[in-house]
C-alpha positions in Angstrom: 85.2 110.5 122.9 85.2 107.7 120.7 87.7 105.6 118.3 86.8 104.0 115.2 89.0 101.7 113.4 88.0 100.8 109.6 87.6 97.3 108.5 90.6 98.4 106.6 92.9 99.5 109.5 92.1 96.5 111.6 93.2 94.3 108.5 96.3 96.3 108.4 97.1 96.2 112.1 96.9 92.5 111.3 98.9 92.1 108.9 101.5 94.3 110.7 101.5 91.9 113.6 101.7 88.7 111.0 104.7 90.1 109.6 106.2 90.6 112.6 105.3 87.1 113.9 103.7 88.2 117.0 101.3 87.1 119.6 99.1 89.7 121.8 102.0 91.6 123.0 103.6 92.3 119.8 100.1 93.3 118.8 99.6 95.6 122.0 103.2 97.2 120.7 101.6 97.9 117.6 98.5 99.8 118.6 100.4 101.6 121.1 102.7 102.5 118.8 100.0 103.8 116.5 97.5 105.7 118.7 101.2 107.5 121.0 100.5 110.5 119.0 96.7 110.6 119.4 96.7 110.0 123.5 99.2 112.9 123.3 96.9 115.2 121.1 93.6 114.7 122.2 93.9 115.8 125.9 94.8 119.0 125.0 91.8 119.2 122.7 89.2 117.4 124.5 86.6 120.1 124.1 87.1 120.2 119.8 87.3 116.8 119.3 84.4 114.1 119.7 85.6 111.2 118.0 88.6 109.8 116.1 88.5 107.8 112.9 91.5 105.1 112.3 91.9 104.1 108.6 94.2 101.9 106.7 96.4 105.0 105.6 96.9 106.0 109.3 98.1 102.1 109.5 100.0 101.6 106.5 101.5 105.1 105.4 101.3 107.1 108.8 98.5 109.2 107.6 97.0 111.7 109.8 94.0 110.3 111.6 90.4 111.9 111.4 89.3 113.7 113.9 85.8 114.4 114.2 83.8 117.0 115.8 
């Protein structure tokens, strides 16, 4: 299993954590915060899914990530 993060998403995440004026722990909220859903999700579909694919919109608008095969 892998996770990719766009150039995009990684800008976002750090502008996220700008705006909120944090260090590494505010930045550690705000990936957990983002990816809660996914470590939920992909146990249960270990087998289907072979990668995931992070992208701005997943940051920004709380897009559905991309899951791959």
């Amino acid at each position: 299993m892998q996770i990719t993060f766009e150039e995009d998403a990684l800008d976002a995440i750090a502008e996220r954590a700008i705006a909120r004026g944090t260090g590494a722990r505010g930045l550690r909220a705000i990936m957990e915060e983002l990816l809660q859903s996914i470590m939920y999700e992909i146990p249960s579909k270990k087998d289907e899914i072979g990668g995931v694919v992070i992208t701005r919109a997943v940051v920004t608008d709380g897009a559905l990530p991309t899951y791959l095969p």
